[in-house]
KEVEX-536133 format. One line per field, with one value per atom (N, C-alpha, C): x, y, z; residue number from 1; atom name; residue in three letters. Coordinates in Angstrom, 3 decimals. Example, Ala and Ser with C-alpha at 12.3 -4.5 7.8 and 13.67 -1.06 7.14 Angstrom:
KEVEX-536133
x = (13.190 / 12.300 / 13.200 / 12.850 / 13.670 / 12.900) $
y = (-5.690 / -4.500 / -3.300 / -2.250 / -1.060 / 0.030) $
z = (7.800 / 7.800 / 7.800 / 7.080 / 7.140 / 7.870) $
nr = (1 / 1 / 1 / 2 / 2 / 2) $
atom = (N / CA / C / N / CA / C) $
rest = (Ala / Ala / Ala / Ser / Ser / Ser) $
END
This chain:
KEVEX-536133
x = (176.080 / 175.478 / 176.066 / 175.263 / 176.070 / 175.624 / 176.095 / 176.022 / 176.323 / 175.779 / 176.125 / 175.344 / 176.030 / 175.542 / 175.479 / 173.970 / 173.670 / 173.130 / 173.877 / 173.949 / 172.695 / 171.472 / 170.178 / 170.287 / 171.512 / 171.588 / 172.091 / 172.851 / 173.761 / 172.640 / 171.913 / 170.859 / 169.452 / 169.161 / 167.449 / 166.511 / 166.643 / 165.520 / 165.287 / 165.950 / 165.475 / 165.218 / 164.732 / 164.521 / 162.922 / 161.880 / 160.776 / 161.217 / 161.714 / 162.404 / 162.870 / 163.873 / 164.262 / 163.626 / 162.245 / 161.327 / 160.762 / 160.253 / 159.435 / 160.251 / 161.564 / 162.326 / 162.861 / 162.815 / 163.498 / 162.213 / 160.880 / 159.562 / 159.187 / 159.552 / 158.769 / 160.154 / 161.729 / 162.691 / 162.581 / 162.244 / 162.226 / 161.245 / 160.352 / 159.288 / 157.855 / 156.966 / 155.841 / 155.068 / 153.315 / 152.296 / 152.700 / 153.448 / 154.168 / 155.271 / 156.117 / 157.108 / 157.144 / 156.266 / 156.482 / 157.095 / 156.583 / 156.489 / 158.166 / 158.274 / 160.247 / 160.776 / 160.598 / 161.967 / 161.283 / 160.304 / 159.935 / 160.560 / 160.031 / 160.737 / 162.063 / 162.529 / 164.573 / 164.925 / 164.396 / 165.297 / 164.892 / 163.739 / 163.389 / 164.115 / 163.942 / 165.165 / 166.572 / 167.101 / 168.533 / 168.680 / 168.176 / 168.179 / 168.760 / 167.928 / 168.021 / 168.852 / 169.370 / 170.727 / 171.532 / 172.300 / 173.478 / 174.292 / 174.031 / 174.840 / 174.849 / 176.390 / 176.768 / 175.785 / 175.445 / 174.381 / 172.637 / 171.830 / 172.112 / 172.143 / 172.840 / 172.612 / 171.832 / 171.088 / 170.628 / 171.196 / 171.512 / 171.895 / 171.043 / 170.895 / 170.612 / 171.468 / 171.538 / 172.196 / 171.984 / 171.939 / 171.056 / 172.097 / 171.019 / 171.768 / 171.156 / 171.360 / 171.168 / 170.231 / 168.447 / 167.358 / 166.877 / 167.229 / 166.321 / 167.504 / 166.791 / 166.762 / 167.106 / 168.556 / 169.211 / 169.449 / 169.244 / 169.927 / 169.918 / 170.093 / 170.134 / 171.111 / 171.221 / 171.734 / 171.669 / 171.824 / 171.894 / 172.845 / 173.401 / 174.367 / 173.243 / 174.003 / 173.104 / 174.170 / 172.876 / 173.392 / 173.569 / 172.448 / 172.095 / 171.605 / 171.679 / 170.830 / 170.198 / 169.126 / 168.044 / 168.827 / 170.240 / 170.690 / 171.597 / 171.870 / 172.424 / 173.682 / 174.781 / 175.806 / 175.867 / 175.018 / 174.979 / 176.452 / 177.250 / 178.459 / 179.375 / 178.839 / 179.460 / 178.367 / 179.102 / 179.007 / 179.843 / 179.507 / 178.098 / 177.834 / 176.461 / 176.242 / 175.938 / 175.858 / 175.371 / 174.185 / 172.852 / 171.572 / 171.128 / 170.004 / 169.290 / 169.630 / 171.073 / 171.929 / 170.645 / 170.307 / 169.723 / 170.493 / 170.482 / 170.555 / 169.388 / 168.557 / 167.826 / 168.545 / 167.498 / 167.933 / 168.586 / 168.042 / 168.537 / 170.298 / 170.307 / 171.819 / 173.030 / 172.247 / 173.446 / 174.601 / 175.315 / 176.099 / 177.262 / 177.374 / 177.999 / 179.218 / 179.076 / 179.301 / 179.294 / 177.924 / 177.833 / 177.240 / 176.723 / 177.096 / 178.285 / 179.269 / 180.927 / 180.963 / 180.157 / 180.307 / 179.188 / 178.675 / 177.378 / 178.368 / 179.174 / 180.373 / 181.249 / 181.628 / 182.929 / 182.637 / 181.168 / 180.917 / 180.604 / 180.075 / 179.295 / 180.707 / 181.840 / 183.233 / 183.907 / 183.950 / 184.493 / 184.331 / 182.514 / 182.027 / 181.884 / 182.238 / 182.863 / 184.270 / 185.110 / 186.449 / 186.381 / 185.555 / 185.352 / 184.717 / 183.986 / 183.566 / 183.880 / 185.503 / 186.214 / 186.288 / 184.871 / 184.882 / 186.326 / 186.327 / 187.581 / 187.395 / 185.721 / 184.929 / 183.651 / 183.310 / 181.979 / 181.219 / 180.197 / 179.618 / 178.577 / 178.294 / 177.025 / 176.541 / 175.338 / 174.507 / 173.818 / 173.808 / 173.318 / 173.309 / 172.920 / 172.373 / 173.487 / 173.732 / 174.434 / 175.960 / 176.363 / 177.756 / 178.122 / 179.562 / 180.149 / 179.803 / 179.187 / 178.655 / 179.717 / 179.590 / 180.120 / 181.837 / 182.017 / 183.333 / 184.559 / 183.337 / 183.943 / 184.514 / 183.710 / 184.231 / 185.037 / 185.612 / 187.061 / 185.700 / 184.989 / 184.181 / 184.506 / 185.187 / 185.144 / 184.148 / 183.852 / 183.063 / 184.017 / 183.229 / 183.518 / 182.949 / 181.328 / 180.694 / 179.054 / 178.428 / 177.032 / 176.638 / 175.329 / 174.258 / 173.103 / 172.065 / 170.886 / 170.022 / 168.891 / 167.778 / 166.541 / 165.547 / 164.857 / 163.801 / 163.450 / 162.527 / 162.851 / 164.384 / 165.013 / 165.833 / 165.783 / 166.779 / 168.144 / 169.085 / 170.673 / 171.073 / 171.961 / 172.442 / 174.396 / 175.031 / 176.660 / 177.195 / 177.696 / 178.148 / 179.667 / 179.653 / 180.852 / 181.375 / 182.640 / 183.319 / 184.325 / 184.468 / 185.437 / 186.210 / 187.531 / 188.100 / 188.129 / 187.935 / 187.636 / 188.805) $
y = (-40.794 / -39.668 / -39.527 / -39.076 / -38.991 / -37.610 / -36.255 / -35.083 / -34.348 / -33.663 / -33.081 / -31.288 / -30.342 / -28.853 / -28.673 / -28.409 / -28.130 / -26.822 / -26.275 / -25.068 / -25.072 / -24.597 / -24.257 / -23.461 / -22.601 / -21.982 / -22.864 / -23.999 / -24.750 / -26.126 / -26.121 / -27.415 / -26.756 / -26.120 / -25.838 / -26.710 / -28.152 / -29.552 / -28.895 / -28.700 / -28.634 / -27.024 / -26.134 / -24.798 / -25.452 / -26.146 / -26.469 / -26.294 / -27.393 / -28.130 / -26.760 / -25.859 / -24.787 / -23.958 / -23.470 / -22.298 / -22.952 / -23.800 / -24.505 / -24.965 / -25.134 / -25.356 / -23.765 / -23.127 / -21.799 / -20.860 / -21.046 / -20.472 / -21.453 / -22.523 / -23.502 / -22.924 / -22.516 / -22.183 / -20.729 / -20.132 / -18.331 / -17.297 / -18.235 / -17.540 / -17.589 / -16.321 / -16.102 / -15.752 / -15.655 / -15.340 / -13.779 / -13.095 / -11.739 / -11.742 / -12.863 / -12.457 / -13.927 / -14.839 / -16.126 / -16.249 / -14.767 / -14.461 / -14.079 / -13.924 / -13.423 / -14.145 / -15.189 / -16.317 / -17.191 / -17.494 / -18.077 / -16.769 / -15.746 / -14.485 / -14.907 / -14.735 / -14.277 / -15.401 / -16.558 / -18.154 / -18.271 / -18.104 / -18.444 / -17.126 / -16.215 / -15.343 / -14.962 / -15.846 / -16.595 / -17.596 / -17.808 / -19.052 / -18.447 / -17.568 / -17.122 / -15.481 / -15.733 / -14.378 / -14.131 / -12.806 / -13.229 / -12.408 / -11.863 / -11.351 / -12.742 / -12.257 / -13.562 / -13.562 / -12.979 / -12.902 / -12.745 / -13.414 / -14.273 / -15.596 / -16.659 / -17.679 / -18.614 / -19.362 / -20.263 / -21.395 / -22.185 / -23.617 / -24.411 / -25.781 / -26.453 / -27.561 / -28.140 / -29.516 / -30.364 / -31.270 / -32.740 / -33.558 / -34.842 / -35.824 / -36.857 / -37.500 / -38.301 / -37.385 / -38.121 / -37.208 / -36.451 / -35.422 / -35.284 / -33.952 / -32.720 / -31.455 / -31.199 / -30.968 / -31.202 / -29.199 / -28.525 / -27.422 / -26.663 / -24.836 / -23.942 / -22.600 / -22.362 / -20.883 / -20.035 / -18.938 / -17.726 / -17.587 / -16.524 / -15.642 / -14.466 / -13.346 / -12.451 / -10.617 / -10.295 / -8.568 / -7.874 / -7.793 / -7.067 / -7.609 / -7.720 / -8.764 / -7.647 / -6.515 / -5.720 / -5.027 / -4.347 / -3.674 / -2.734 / -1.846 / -0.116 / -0.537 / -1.083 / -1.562 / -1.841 / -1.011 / -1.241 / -1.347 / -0.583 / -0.673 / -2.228 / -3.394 / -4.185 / -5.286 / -6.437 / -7.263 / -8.623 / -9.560 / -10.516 / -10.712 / -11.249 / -11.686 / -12.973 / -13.786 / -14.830 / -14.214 / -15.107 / -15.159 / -16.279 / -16.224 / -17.397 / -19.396 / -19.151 / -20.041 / -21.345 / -22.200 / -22.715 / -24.580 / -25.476 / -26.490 / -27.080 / -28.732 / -29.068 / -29.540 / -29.315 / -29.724 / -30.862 / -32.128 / -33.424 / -33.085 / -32.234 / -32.147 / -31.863 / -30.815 / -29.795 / -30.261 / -29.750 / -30.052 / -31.065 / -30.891 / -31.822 / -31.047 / -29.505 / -28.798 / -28.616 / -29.232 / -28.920 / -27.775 / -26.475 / -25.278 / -24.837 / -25.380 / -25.134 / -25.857 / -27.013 / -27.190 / -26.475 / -25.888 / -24.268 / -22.767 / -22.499 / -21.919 / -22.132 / -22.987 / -23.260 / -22.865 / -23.840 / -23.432 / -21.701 / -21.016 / -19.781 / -19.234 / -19.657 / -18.808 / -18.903 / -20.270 / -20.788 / -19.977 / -20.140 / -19.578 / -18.128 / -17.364 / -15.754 / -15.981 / -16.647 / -16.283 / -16.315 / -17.562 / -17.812 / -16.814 / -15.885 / -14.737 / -13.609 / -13.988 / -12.538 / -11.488 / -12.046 / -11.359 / -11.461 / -10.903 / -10.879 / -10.851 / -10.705 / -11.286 / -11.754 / -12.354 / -12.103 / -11.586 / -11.797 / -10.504 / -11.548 / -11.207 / -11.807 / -10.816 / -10.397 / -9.894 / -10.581 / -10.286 / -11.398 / -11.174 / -11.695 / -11.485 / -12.583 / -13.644 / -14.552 / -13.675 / -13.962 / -13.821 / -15.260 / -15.430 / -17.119 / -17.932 / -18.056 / -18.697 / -18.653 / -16.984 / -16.918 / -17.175 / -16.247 / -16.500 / -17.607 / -19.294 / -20.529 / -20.781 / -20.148 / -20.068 / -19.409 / -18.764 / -17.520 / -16.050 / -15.863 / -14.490 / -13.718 / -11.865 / -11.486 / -10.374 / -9.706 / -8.940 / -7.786 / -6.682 / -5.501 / -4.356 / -4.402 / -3.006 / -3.597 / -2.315 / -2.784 / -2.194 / -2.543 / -2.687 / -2.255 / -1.539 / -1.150 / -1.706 / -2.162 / -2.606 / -1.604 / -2.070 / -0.781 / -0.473 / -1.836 / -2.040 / -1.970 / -1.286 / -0.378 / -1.101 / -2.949 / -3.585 / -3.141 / -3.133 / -3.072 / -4.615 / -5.147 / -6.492 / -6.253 / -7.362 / -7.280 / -7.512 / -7.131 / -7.335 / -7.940 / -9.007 / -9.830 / -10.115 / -10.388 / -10.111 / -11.851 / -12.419 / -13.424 / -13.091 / -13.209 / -13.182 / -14.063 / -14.303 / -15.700 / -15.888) $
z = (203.049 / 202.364 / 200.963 / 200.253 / 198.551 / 198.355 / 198.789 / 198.814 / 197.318 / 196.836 / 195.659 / 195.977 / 194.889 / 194.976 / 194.077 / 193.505 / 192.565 / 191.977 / 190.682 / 190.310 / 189.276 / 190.203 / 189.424 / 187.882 / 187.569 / 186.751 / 185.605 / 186.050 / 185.026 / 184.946 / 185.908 / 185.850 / 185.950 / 185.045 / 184.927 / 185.078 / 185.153 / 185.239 / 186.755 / 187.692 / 189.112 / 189.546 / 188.612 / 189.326 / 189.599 / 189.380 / 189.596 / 191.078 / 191.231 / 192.948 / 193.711 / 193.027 / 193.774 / 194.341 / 193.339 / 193.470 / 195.017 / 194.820 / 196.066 / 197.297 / 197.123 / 198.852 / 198.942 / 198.405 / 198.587 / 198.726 / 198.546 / 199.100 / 200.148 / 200.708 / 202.014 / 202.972 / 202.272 / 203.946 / 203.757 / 202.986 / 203.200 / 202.944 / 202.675 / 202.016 / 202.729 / 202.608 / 203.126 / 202.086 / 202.554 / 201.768 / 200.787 / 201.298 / 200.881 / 199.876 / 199.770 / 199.232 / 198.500 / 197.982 / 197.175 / 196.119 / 195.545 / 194.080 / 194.461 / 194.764 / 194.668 / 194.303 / 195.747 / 194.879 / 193.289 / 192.708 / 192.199 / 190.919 / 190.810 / 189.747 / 189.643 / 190.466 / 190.624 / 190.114 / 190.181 / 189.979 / 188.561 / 188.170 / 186.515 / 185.817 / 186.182 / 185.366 / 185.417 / 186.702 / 187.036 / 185.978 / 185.256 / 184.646 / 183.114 / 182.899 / 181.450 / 181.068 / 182.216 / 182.198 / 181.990 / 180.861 / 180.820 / 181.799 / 182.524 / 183.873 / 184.696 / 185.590 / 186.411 / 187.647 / 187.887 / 189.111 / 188.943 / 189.371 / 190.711 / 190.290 / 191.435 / 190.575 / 192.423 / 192.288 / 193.288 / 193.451 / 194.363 / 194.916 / 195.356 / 195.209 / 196.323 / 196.729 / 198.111 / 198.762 / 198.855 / 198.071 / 197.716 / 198.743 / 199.276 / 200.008 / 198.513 / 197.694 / 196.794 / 195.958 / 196.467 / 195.598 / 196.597 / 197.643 / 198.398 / 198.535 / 199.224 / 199.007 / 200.785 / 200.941 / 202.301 / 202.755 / 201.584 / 202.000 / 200.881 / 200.436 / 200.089 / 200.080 / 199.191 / 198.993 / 197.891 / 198.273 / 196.924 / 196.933 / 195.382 / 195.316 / 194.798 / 194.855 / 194.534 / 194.858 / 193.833 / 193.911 / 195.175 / 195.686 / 197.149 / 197.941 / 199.354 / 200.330 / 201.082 / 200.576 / 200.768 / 202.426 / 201.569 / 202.852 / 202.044 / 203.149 / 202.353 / 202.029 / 201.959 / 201.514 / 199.794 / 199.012 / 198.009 / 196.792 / 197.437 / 197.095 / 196.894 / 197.570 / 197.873 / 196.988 / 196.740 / 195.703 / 195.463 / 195.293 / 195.931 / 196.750 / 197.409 / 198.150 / 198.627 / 199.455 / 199.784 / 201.140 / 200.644 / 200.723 / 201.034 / 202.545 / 202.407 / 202.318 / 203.220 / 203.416 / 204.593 / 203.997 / 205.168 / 204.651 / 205.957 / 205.678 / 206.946 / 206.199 / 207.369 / 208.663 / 209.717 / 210.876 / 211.208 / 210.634 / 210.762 / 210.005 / 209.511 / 208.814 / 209.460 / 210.427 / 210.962 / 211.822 / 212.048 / 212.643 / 211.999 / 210.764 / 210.090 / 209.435 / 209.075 / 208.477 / 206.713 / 206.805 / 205.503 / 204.582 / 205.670 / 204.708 / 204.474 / 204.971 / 204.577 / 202.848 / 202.478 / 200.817 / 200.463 / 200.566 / 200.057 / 200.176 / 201.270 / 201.440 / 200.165 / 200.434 / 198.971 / 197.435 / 197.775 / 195.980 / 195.387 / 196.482 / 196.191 / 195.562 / 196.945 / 196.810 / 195.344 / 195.057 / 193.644 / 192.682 / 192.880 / 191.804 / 191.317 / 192.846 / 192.702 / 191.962 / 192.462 / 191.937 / 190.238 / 189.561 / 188.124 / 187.945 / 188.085 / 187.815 / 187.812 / 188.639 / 188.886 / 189.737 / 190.760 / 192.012 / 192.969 / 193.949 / 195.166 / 196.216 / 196.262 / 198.019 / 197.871 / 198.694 / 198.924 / 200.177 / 200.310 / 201.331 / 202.126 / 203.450 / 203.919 / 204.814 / 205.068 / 206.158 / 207.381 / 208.242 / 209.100 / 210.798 / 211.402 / 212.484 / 213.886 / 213.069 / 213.660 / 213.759 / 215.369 / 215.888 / 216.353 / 215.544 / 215.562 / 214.637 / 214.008 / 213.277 / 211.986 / 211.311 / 209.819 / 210.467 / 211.102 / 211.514 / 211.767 / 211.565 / 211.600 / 210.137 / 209.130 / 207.861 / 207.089 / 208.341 / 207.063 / 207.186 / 207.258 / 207.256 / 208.391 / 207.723 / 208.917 / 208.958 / 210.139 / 210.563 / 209.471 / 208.932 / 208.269 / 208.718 / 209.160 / 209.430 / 209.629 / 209.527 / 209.906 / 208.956 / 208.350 / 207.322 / 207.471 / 207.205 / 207.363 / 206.080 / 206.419 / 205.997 / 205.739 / 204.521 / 204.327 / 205.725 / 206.133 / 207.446 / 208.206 / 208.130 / 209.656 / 210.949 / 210.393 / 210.949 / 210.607 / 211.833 / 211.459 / 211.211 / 210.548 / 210.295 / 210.024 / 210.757 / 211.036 / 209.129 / 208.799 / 207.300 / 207.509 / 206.710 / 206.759 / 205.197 / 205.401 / 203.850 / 203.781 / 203.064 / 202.977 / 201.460 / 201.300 / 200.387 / 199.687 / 198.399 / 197.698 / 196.722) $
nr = (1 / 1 / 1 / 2 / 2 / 2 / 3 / 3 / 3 / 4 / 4 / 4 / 5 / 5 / 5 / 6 / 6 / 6 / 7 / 7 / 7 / 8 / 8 / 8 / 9 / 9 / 9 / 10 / 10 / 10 / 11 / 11 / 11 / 12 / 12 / 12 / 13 / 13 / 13 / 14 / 14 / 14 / 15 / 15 / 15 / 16 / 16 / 16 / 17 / 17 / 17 / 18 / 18 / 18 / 19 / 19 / 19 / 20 / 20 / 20 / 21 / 21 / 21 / 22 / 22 / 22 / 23 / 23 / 23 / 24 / 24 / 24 / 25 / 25 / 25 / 26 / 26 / 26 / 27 / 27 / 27 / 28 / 28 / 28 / 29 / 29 / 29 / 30 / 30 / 30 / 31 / 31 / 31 / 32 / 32 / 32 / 33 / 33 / 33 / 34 / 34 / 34 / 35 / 35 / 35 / 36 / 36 / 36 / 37 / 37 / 37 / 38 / 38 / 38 / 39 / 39 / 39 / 40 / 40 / 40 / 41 / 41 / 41 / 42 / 42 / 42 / 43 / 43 / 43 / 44 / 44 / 44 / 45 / 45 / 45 / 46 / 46 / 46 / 47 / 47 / 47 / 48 / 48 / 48 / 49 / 49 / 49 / 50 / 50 / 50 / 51 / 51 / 51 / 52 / 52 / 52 / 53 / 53 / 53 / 54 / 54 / 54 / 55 / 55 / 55 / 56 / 56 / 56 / 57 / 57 / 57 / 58 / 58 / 58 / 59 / 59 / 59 / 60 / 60 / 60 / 61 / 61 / 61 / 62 / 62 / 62 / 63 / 63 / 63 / 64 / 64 / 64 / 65 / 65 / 65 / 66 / 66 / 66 / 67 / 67 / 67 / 68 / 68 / 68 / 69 / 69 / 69 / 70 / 70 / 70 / 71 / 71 / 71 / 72 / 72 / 72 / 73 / 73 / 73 / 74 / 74 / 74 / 75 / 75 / 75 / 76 / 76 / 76 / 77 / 77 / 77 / 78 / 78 / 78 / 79 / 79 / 79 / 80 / 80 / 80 / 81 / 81 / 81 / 82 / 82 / 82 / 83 / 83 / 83 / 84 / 84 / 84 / 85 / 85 / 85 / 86 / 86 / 86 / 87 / 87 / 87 / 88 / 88 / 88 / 89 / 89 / 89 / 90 / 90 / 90 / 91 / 91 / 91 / 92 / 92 / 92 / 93 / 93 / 93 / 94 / 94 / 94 / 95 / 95 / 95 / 96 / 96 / 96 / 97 / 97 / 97 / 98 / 98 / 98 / 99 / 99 / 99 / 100 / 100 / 100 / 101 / 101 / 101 / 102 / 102 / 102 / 103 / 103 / 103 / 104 / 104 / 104 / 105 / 105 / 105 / 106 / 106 / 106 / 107 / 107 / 107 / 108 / 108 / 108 / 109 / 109 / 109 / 110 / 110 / 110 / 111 / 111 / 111 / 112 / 112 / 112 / 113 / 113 / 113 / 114 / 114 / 114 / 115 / 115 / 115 / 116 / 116 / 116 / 117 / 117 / 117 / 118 / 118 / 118 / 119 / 119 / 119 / 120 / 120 / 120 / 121 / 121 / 121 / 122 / 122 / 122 / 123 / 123 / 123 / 124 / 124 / 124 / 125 / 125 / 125 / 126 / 126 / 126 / 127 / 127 / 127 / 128 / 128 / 128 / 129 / 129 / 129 / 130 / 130 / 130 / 131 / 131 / 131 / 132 / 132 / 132 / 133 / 133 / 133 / 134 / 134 / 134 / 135 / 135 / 135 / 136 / 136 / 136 / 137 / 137 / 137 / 138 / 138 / 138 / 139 / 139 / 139 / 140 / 140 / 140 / 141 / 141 / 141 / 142 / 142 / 142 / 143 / 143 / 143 / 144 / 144 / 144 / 145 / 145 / 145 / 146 / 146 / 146 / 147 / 147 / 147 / 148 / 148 / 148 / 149 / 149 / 149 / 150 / 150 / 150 / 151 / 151 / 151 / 152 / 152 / 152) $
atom = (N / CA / C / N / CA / C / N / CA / C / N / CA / C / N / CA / C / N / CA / C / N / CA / C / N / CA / C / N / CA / C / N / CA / C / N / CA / C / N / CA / C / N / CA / C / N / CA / C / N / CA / C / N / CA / C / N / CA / C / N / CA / C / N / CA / C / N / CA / C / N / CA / C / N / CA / C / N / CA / C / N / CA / C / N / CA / C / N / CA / C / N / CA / C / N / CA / C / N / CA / C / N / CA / C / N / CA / C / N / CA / C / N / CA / C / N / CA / C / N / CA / C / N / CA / C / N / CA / C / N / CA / C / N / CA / C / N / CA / C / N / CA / C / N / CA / C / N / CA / C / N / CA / C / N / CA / C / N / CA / C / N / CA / C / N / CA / C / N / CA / C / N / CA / C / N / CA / C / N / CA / C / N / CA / C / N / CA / C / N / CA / C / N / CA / C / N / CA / C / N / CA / C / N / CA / C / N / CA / C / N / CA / C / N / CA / C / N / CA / C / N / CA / C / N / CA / C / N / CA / C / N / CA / C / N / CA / C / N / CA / C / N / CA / C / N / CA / C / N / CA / C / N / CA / C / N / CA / C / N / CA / C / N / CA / C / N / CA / C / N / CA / C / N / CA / C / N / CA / C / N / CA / C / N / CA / C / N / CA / C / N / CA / C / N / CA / C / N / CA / C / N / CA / C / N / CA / C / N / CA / C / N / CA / C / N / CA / C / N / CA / C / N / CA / C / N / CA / C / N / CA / C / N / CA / C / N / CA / C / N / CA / C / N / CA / C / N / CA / C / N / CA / C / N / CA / C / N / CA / C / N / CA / C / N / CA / C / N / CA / C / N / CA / C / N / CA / C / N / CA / C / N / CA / C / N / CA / C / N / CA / C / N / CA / C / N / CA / C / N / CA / C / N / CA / C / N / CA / C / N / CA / C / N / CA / C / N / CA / C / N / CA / C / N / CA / C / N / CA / C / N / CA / C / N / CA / C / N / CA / C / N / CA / C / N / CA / C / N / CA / C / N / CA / C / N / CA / C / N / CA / C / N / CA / C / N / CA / C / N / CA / C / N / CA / C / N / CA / C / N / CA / C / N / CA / C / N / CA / C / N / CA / C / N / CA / C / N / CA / C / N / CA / C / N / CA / C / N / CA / C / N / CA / C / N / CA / C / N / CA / C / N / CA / C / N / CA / C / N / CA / C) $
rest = (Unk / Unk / Unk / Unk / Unk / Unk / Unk / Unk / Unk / Unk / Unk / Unk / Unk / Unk / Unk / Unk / Unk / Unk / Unk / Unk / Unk / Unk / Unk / Unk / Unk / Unk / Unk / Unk / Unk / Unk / Unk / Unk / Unk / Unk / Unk / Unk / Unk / Unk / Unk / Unk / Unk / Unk / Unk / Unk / Unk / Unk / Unk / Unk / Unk / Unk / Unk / Unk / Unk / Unk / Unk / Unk / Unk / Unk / Unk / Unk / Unk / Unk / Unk / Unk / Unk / Unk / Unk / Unk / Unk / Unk / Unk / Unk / Unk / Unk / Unk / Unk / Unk / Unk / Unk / Unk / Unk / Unk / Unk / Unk / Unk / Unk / Unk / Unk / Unk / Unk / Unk / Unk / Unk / Unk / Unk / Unk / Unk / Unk / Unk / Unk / Unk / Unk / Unk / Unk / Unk / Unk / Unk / Unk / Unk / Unk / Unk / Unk / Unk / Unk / Unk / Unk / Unk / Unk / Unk / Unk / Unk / Unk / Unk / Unk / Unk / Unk / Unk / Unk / Unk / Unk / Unk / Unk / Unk / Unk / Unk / Unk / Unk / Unk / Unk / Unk / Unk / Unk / Unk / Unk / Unk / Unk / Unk / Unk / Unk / Unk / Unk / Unk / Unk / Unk / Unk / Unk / Unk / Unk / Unk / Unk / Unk / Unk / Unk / Unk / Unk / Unk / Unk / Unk / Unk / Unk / Unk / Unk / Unk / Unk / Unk / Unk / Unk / Unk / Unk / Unk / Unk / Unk / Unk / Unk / Unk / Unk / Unk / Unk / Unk / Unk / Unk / Unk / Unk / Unk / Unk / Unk / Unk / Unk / Unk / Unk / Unk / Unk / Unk / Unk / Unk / Unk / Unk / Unk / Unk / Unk / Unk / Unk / Unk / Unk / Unk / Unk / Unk / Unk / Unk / Unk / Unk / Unk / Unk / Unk / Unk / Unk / Unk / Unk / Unk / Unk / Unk / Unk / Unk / Unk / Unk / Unk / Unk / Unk / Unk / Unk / Unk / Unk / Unk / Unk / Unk / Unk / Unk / Unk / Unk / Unk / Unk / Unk / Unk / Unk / Unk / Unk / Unk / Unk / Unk / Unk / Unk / Unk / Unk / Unk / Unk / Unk / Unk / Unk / Unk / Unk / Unk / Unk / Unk / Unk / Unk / Unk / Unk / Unk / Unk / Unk / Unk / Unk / Unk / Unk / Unk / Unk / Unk / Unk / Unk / Unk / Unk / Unk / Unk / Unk / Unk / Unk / Unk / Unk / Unk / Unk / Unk / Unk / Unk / Unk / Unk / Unk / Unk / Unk / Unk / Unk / Unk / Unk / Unk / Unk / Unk / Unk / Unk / Unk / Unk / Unk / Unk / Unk / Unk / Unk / Unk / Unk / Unk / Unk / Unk / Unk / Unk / Unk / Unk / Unk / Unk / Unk / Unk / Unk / Unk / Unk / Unk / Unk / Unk / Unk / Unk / Unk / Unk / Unk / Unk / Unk / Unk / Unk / Unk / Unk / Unk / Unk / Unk / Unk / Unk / Unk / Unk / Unk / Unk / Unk / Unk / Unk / Unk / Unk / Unk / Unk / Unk / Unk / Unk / Unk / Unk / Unk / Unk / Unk / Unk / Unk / Unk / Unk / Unk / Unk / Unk / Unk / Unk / Unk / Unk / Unk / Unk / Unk / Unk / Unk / Unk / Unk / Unk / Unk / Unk / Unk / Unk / Unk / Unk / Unk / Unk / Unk / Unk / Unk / Unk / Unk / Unk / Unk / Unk / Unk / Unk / Unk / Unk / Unk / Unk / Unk / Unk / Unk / Unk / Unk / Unk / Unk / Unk / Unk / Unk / Unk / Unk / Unk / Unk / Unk / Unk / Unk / Unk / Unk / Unk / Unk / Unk / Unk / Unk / Unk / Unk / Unk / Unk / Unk / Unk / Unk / Unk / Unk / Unk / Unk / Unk / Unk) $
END
């Protein structure tokens, strides 16, 4: 594998590529226009947030993530987030959202953050990565979601 993570914000040639694997793993007829908005004006921002990822195995598009302001939950107080973490199936088990993990973290600390944040539904999962459970989260559509914090 020749794995690389690429920072859509620092490599604009591939937000084309981003808009479209980040609307085919998260996106519906409802919400297309989101990620395709957020990433082209991730691009041209001068606030540190948001910035998008993707996980290339050479040329080919293995995996995803955000950073971001809010992950559409009442915890508004808290800051950054990681969003929309997916890697493909043929991948898993390899642990390679642990290098999607690392970089988001990095790239909080160069920014001056002192955590980051995830919302989420999965128990065991974040917890293999240094994330611990903090509290619970409410959503505007009235889901609760576990809120997890890692120190970066």
């Amino acid at each position: 594998m020749e794995l690389n993570v690429i920072n859509v914000r620092k490599q604009p040639e591939y937000k084309e590529q981003a808009i479209a694997y980040f609307q085919k793993r998260w996106g519906n007829r409802s919400n297309k226009k989101v990620y395709e908005d957020c990433i082209l004006n991730s691009i041209v921002t001068d606030n540190p947030l948001p910035v998008w990822y993707l996980l290339m195995d050479a040329d080919n598009i293995i995996g995803c993530v955000g950073l971001i302001t809010n992950d559409f939950i009442s915890r508004m107080d808290l800051w950054p987030w990681l969003c929309a973490l997916f890697v493909e199936k043929k991948y898993r088990g390899q642990n390679l959202s642990a290098l999607l993990i690392e970089q988001l973290k990095i790239d909080c600390a160069e920014a001056g953050f002192e955590s980051l944040y995830l919302a989420t539904d999965h128990i065991g999962l974040y917890e293999k990565h240094g994330f611990d459970y903090i509290a619970d989260g409410y959503h505007p559509w009235g889901d609760v979601s576990r809120i997890y914090e890692i120190k970066v």
